[in-house]
C-alpha positions as CSV (number, residue, x, y, z in Angstrom):
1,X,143.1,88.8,114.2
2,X,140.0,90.3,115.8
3,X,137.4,87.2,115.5
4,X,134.1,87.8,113.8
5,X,131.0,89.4,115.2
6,X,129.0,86.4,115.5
7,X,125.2,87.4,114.0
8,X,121.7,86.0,114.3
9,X,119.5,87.0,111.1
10,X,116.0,87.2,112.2
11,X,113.4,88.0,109.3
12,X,114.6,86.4,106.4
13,X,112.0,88.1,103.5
14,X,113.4,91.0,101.6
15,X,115.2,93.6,103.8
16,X,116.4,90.3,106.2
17,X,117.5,88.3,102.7
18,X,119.9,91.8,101.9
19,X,121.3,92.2,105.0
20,X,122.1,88.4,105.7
21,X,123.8,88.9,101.9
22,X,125.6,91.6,103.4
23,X,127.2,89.7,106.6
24,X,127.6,86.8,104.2
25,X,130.3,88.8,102.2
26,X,131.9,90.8,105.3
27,X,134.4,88.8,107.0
28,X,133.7,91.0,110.0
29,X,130.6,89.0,110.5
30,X,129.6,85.6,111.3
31,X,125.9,84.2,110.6
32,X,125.4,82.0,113.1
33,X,121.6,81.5,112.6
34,X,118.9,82.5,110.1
35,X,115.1,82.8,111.7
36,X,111.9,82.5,110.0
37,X,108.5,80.9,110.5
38,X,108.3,79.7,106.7
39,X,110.1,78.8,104.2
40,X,112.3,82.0,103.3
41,X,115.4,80.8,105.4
42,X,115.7,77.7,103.5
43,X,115.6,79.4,100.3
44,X,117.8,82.4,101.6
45,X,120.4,79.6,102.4
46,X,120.1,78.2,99.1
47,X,120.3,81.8,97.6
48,X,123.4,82.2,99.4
49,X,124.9,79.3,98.7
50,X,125.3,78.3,102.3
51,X,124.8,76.1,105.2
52,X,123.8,78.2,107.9
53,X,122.2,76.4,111.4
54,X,118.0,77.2,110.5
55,X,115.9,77.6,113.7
56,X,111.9,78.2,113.7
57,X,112.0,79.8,116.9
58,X,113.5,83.3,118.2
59,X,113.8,82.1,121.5
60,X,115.3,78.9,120.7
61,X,118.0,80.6,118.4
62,X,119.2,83.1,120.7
63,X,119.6,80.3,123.5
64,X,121.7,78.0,121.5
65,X,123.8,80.3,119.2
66,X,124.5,82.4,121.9
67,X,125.3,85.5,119.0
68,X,126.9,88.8,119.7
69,X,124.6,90.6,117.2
70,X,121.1,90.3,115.8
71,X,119.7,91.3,113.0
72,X,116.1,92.4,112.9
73,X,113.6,92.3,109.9
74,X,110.7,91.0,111.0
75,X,106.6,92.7,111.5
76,X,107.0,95.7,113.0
77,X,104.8,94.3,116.1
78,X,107.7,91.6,116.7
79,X,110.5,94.3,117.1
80,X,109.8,95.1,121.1
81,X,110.1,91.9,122.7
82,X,112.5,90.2,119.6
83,X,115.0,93.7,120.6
84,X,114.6,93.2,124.7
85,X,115.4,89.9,125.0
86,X,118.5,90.3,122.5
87,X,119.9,93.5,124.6
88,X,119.2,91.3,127.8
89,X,121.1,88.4,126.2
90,X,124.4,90.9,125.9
91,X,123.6,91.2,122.2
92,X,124.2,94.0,119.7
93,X,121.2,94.8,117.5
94,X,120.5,96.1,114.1
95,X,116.4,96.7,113.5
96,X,114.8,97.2,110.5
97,X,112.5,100.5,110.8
98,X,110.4,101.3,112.5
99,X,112.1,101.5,115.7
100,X,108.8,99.5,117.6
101,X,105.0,99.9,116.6
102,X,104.9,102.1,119.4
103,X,106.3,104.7,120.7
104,X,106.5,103.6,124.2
105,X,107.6,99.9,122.8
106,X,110.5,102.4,121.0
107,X,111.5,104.1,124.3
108,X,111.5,100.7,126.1
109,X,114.5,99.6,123.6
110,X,116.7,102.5,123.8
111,X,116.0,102.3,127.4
112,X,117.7,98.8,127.0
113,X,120.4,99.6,125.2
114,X,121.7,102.3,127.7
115,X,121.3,100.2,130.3
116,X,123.1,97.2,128.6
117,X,125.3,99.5,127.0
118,X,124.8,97.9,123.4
119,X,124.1,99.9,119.9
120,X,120.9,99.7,118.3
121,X,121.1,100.7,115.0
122,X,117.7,101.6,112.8
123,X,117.5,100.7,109.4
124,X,117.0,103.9,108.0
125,X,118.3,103.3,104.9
126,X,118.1,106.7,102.9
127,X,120.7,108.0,105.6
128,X,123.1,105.9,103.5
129,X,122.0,107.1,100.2
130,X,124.4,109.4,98.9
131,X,122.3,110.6,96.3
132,X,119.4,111.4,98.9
133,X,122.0,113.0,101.1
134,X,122.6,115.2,98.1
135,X,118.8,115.9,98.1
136,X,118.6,116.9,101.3
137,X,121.8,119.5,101.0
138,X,120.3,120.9,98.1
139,X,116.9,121.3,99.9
140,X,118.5,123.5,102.9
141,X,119.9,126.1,100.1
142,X,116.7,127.5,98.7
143,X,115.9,129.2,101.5
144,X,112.8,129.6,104.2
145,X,110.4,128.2,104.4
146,X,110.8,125.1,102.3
147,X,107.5,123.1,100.7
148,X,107.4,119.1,100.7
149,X,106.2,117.0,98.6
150,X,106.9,113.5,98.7
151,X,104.9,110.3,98.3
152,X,105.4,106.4,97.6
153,X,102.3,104.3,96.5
154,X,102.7,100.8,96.3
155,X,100.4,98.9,93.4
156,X,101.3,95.8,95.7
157,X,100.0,92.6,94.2
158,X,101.1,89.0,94.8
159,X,103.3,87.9,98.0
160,X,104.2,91.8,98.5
161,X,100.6,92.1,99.0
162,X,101.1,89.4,101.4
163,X,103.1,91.5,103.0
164,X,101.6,94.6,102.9
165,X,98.3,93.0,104.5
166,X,100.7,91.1,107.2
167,X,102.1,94.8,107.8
168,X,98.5,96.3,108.0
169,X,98.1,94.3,111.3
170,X,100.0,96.8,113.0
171,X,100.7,99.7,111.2
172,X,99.1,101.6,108.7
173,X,101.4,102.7,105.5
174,X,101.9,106.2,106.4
175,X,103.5,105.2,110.0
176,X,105.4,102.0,108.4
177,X,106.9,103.9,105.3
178,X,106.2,107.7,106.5
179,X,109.3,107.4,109.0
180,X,111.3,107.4,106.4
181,X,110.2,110.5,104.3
182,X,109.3,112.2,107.9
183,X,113.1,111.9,109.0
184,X,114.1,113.5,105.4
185,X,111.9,116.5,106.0
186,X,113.3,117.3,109.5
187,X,116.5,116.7,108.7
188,X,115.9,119.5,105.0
189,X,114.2,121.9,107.6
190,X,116.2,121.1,110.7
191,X,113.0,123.1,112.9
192,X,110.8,121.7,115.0
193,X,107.5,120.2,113.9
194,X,104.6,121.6,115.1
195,X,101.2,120.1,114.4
196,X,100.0,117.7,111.5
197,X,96.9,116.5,110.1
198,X,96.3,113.5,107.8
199,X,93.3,111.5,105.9
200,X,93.1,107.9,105.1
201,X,90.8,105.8,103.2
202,X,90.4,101.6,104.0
203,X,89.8,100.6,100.1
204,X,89.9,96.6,101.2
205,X,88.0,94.5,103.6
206,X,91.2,92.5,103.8
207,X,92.9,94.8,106.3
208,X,91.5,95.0,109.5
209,X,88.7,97.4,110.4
210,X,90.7,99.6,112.7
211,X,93.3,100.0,109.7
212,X,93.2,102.1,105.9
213,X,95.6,101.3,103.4
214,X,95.8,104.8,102.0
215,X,96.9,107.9,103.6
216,X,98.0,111.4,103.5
217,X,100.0,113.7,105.7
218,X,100.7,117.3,106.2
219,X,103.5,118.1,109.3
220,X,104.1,122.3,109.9
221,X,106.7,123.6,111.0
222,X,108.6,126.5,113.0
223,X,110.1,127.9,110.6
224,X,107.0,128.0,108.3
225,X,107.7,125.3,105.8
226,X,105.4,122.3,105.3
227,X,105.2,119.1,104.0
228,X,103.0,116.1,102.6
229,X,103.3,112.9,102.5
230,X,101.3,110.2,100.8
231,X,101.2,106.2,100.9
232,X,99.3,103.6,100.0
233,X,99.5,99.3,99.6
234,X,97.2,97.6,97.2
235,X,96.2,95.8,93.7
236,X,94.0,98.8,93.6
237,X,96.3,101.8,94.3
238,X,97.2,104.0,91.2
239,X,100.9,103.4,89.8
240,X,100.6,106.7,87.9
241,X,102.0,110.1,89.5
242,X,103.7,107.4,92.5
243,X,106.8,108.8,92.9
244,X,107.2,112.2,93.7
245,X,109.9,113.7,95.6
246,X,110.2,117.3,95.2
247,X,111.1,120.2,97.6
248,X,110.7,124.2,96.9
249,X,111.6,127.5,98.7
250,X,112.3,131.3,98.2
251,X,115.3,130.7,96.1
252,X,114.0,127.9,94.0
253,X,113.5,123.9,93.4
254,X,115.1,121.1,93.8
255,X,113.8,117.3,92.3
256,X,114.5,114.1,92.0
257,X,113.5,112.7,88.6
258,X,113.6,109.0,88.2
259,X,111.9,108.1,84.9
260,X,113.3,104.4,84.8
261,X,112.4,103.7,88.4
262,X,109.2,105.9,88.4
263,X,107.7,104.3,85.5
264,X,104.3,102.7,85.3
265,X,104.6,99.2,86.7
266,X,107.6,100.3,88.6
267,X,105.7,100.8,92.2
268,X,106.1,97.8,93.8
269,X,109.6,97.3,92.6
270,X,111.7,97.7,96.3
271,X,114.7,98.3,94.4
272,X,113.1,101.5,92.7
273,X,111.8,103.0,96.3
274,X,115.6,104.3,97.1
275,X,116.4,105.0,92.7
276,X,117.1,109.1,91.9
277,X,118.6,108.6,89.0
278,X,119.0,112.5,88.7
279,X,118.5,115.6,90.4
280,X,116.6,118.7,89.0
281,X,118.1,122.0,90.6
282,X,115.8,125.4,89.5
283,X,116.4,128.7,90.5
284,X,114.2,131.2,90.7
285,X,116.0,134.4,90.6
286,X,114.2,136.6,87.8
287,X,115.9,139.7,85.9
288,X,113.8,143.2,85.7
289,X,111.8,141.4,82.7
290,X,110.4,138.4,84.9
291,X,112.7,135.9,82.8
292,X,114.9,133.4,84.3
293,X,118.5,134.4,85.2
294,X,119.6,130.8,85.1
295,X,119.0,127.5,83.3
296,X,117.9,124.5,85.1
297,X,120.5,122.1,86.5
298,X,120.8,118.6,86.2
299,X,122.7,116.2,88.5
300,X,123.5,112.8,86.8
301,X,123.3,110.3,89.9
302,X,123.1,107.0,87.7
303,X,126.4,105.2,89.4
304,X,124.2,105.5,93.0
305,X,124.1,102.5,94.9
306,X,121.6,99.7,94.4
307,X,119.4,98.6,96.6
308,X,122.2,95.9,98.0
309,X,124.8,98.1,98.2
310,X,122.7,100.3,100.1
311,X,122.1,97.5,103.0
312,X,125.7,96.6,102.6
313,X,126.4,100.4,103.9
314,X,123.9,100.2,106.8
315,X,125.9,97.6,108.1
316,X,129.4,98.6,107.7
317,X,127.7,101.0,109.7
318,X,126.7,98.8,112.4
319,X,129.8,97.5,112.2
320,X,132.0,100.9,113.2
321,X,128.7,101.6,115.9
322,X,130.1,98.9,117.6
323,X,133.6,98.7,116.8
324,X,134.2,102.2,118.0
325,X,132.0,102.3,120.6
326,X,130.2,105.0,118.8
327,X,127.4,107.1,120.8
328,X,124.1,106.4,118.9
329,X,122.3,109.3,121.2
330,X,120.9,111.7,118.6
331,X,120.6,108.2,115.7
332,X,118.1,106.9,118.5
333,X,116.1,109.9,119.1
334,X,116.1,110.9,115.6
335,X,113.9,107.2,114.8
336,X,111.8,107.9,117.6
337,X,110.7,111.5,117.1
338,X,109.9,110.6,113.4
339,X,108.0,107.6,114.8
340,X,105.8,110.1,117.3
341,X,105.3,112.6,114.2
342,X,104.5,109.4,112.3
343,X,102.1,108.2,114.8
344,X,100.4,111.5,115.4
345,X,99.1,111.7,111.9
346,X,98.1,108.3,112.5
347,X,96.1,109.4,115.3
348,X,95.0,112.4,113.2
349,X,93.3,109.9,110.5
350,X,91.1,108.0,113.0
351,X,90.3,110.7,114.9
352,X,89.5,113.9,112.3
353,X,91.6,115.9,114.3
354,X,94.7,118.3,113.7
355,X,97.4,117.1,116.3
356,X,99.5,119.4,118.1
357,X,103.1,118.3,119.1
């Protein structure tokens, strides 16, 4: 029997607590360490049910367990040096998105990996989603150019506002979420983007000054079609109108309608960020009088994944990356072009400027 991948857990808050549940239950994978600064680790272990070795200290960890994996889910300004020193230890590693808080920090990794020849997988984890991979196949039938529309505000309050303001340190929302929704509209368009511009507004002298925790993109494209993007973190941001993901082109539109998961109060809820529930399909073919040809189609997608299941996939992905030796070439530059896009309109906020790519 092949023995298990032995796997240090790094980050043990809310994306690190799913995927440590996930190894937990494959018997492909070993934990052989959970990291943290606080108290999460302890209470993950309880959570689980388990006794894994707890360690304070990255450094510490990786020298004793001597793992053939790690896991990343830590600040996004961690992920650089935390990645490096894993490749260079002969390890495996699976990173939470984004990639690095830079782009040169994100080059530097995959860099690493070549050289060590070790997979780096990105927690992109709507790439697992079948019901957003539906989305996205529906998208690329209605023709060119396509219009975007997609946004995710966050009414964060309590220890996700903890987070949020920890996050802020680094990265402003539209880079740290943006990725995602970014990497959705290149892969509906499949054409290169060409410039973006994007505005932000700092609502909270709790961030620091060179931050905002509310922004808005537009990327064009090619082809013609264009997209926006909005985000935003805070006990002040709107919970009304926060979910809208909804795409349009010559030959019609295409939805996702989550009234469970997009109902007031539901914003901060990170098992409603990844939620369809069902997908609105509209033509837009007319007959001589102007009146529809055809009725609007639903797609029932209530038996999707949760939000476990969905880390549970990500790493059964890992888990054939590196069983099969599988070339991660375009999964790489994939997270690191919607990292640049994502940091361009970053650049576009603080400087009022469109930004060519």
């Amino acid at each position: 029997m092949t023995q298990p991948i032995r796997i240090l857990v790094v980050g043990c808050g809310n994306m690190g607590a799913s995927h440590a549940t996930a190894y937990h239950h494959m018997p492909e994978f070993e934990i052989c360490g959970l990291v943290a600064r606080g108290d999460s680790k302890r209470k993950l272990n309880e959570k689980l049910g388990a006794d894994y070795t707890l360690f304070d200290h990255y450094e510490t960890a990786l020298s004793q367990c001597k793992p053939d994996a790690v896991c990343i889910s830590t600040y996004p300004d961690t992920h650089e040096k935390m990645a490096l020193k894993a490749l260079e230890a002969g390890c495996h590693v699976f990173i939470e998105k984004p990639l690095a808080d830079t782009v040169l920090g994100s080059q530097h990794i995959i860099d690493a990996a070549k050289r060590t020849g070790k997979k780096v997988v990105v927690g992109y984890i709507l790439r697992h989603h079948p019901s957003w991979e539906r989305f996205i196949e529906e998208a690329q039938k209605l023709g060119k150019p396509l219009v975007m529309r997609m946004n995710l505000n966050q009414q964060s309050h309590g220890y996700m506002w903890d987070v949020h303001k920890n996050l802020m340190e680094s990265l402003s929302p539209i880079v740290d979420c943006g990725v995602h929704y970014i990497d959705v509209m290149c892969q509906m368009t499949r054409s290169k983007p060409m410039s973006v511009s994007a505005i932000g507004a700092r609502l909270t002298n709790e961030i620091p000054n060179s931050n905002y925790n509310y922004g808005q993109l537009q990327i064009r494209f090619e082809d013609g079609s264009v997209g926006w993007y909005e985000a935003g973190w805070g006990p002040m941001i709107s919970d009304n109108a926060f979910f809208i993901k909804d795409v349009f082109g010559p030959k019609g539109a295409v939805s996702i309608q989550a009234k469970s998961a997009g109902a007031s109060g539901k914003s901060d809820d990170v098992d409603s960020h990844t939620k369809t529930e069902s997908i609105k399909i509209h033509h837009a073919a007319i007959d001589e009088h102007n009146n529809f040809v055809h009725e609007d189609q639903w797609i029932d997608m209530t038996d999707e994944p949760d939000h476990q299941e969905l880390c549970n996939r990500e790493q059964r992905f890992f888990l054939k990356a590196i069983q099969n030796n599988m070339d991660l070439t375009d999964h790489l530059d994939d997270a690191i072009n919607s990292l640049k896009i994502a940091f361009a309109c970053d650049e576009s906020v603080k400087t009022g400027k469109m930004i060519d790519l």
